[in-house]
C-alpha positions as CSV (number, residue, x, y, z in Angstrom):
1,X,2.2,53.6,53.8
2,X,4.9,55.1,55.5
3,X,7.9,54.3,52.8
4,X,5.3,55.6,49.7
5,X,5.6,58.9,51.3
6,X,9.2,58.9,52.0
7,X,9.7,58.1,48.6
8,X,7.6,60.3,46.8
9,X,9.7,63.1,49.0
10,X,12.2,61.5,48.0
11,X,11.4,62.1,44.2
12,X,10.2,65.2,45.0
13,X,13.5,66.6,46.8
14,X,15.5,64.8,43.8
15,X,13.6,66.4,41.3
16,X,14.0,70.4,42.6
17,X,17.1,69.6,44.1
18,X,18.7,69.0,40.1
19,X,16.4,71.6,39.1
20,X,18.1,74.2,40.9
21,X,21.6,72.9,40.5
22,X,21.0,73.1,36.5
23,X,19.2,76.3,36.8
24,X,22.5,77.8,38.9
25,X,24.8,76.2,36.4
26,X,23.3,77.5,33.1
27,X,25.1,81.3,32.8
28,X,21.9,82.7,31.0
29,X,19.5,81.3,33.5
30,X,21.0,83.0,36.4
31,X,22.9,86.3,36.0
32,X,25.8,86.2,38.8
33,X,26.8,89.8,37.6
34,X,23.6,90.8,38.5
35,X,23.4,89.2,41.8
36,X,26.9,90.3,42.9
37,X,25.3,93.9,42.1
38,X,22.2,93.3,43.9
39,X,23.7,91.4,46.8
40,X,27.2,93.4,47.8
41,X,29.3,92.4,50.4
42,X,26.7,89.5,50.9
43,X,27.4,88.0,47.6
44,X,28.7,84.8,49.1
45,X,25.7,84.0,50.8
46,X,23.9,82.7,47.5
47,X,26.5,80.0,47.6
48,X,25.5,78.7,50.9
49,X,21.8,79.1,49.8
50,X,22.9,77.2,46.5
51,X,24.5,74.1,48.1
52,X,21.7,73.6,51.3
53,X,19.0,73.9,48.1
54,X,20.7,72.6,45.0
55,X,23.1,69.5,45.7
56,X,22.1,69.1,49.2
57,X,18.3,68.3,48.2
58,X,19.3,66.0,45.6
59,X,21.9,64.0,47.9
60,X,19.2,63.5,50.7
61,X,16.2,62.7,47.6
62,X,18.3,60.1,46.0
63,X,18.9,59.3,49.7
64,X,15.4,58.6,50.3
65,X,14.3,57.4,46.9
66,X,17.0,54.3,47.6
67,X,16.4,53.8,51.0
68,X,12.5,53.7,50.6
69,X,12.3,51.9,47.2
C-alpha cells in the first residue's frame, strides 16, 4: 500500500514539477519584466523559488516514480 502512494506522489510531484519549469520557460507565460518591476532588489529570489518548485520537484518525482514502480 505503501509504494502505491509513493508513487502516485511521485506522479504527482513529476507532473507540477514540469509544469512549472515549462510555465517559467515559455516568455509569454511568465513576464520577467514584470516581475523584476514588481519584485526590486528581491528579483533573485524567484530563481530560488523556481528551482526548489520547478526542477527540484520533478528530480525527486521521477525519483519516486522509479524507485516505487
Amino acid at each position: 500500500m505503501n509504494t502505491v502512494i509513493f508513487f502516485l506522489a511521485g506522479l504527482f510531484f513529476s507532473f507540477f514539477g514540469g509544469a512549472i519549469t515549462i510555465v517559467f520557460w515559455i516568455p509569454r507565460l511568465v513576464n520577467k519584466q514584470k516581475l523584476k518591476d514588481l519584485l526590486g532588489p528581491k528579483y533573485p529570489l524567484i530563481h530560488v523559488v523556481y528551482i526548489a518548485n520547478g526542477p527540484l520537484l520533478l528530480f525527486f518525482g521521477l525519483f519516486l516514480v522509479f524507485r516505487f514502480h
